[in-house]
N, C-alpha and C positions, 0 to 999 in steps of 0.2 A: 850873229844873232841880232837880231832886231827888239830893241825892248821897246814894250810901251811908254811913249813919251821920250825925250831928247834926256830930257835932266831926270830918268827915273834914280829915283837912290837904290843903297845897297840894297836893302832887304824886298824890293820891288823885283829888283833883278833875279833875287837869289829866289825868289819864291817860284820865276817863270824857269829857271836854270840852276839847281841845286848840284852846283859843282864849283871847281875848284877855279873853271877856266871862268868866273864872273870875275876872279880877281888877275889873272892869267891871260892873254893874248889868245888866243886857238889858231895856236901853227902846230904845223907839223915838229921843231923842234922841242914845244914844250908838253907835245902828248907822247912822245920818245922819252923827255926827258920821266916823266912822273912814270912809264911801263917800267923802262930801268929802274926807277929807284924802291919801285913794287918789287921786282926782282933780286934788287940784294939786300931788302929788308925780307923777302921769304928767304933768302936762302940764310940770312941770319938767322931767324925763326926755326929753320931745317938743322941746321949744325948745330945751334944752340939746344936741342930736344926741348925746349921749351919758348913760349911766347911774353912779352910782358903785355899787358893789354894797350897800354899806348901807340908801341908798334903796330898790334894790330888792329886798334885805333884807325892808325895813318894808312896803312894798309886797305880798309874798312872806305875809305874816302876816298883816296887813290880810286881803288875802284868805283868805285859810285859815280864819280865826276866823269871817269872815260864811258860809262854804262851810260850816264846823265846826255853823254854830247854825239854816242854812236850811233843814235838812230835805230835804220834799218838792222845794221850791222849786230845789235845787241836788246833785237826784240822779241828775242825768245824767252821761255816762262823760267827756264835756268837758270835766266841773270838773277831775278829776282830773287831766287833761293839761295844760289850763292851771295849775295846778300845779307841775306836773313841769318843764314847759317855764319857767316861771317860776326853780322855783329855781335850775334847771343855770344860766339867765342870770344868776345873782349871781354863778356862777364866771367868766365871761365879759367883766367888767369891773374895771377898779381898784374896790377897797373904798372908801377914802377920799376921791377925786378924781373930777371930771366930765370928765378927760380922756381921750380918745380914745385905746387902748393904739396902738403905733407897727405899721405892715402887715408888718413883719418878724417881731411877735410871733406866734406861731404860738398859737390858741386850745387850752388843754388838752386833751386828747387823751380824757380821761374825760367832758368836753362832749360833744365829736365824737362820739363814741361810743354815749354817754346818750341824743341828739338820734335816731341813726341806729335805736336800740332805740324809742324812741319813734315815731318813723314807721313801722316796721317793726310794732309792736302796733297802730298803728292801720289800717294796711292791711289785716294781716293777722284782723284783725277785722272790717274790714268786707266783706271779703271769703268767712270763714265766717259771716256772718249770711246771707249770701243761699245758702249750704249747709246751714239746716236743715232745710232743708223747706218753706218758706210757698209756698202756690199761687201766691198772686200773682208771686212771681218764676220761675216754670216760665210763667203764663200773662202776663206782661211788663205788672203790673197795678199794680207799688207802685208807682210814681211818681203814679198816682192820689191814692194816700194818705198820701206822702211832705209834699204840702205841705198837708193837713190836720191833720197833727201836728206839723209844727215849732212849738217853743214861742214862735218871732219871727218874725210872718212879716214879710213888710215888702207896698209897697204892689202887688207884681206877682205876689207869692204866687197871687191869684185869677185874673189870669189863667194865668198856667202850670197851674194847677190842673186847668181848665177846658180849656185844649188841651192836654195831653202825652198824650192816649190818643191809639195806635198805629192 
């Protein structure tokens, strides 16, 4: 990365690169290292049936910074959601503790809300993309193409591919 000027300070850097690798080298050992340690803080988070929000805090930035420095690799609109969805779940659990808040607590209301805007931009997004105009969805044809372009397929990808024409 290239920052503006030789001597930019921190907060210059951080502004153009809001991740972890302004303070981090960016090699390949230390974007290994930060997936790992994403990985057995979730699987902490998994066994524990519960989060403290710290964790997913760290979790929270972890991601951001590999999102921050991917590119091409992480420029689809999903990043962004997971995301979103990530941070509101830091409000969503005690900060310091793995335990479970009591069912009487009622989740914040700016969550509830957050969550409800976020489902709400993704519907309503998916929903204007098929109002721009592309033929294929007046001639009921993207689903042909839909699993040519998933970035994961997995292993029945080919066939759905292969039968979903109408």
């Amino acid at each position: 990365q290239q920052w503006e000027g030789e001597n930019a300070s921190f907060w210059e850097r951080y502004s153009q690169l809001p991740s972890l690798f302004v303070f981090l080298p960016a090699s390949d050992f230390w974007l290994q290292a930060m997936a790992w340690l994403g990985i057995v803080l979730s699987v902490l988070v998994l066994v524990m049936g519960a989060g403290a929000g710290l964790i997913l805090l760290v979790l929270w930035i972890l991601y951001a910074s590999i999102r921050h420095v991917g590119q091409l690799w992480y420029g689809f609109g999903w990043e962004s959601q997971l995301l979103e969805t990530g941070f509101l779940a830091i409000f969503l659990t005690p900060f310091w503790t793995f335990k479970e808040l009591p069912s009487s607590w009622p989740p914040p209301m700016v969550c509830v809300w957050g969550y409800r805007w976020l489902i709400f931009r993704i519907m309503i997004g998916a929903g204007l993309i098929k109002l721009r105009g592309d033929e294929c969805w007046r001639d009921l044809t993207c689903m042909e193409y839909h699993y040519e372009t998933q970035p994961n397929p997995n292993p029945l990808s080919w066939y759905f591919h292969n039968n979903w024409r109408p």
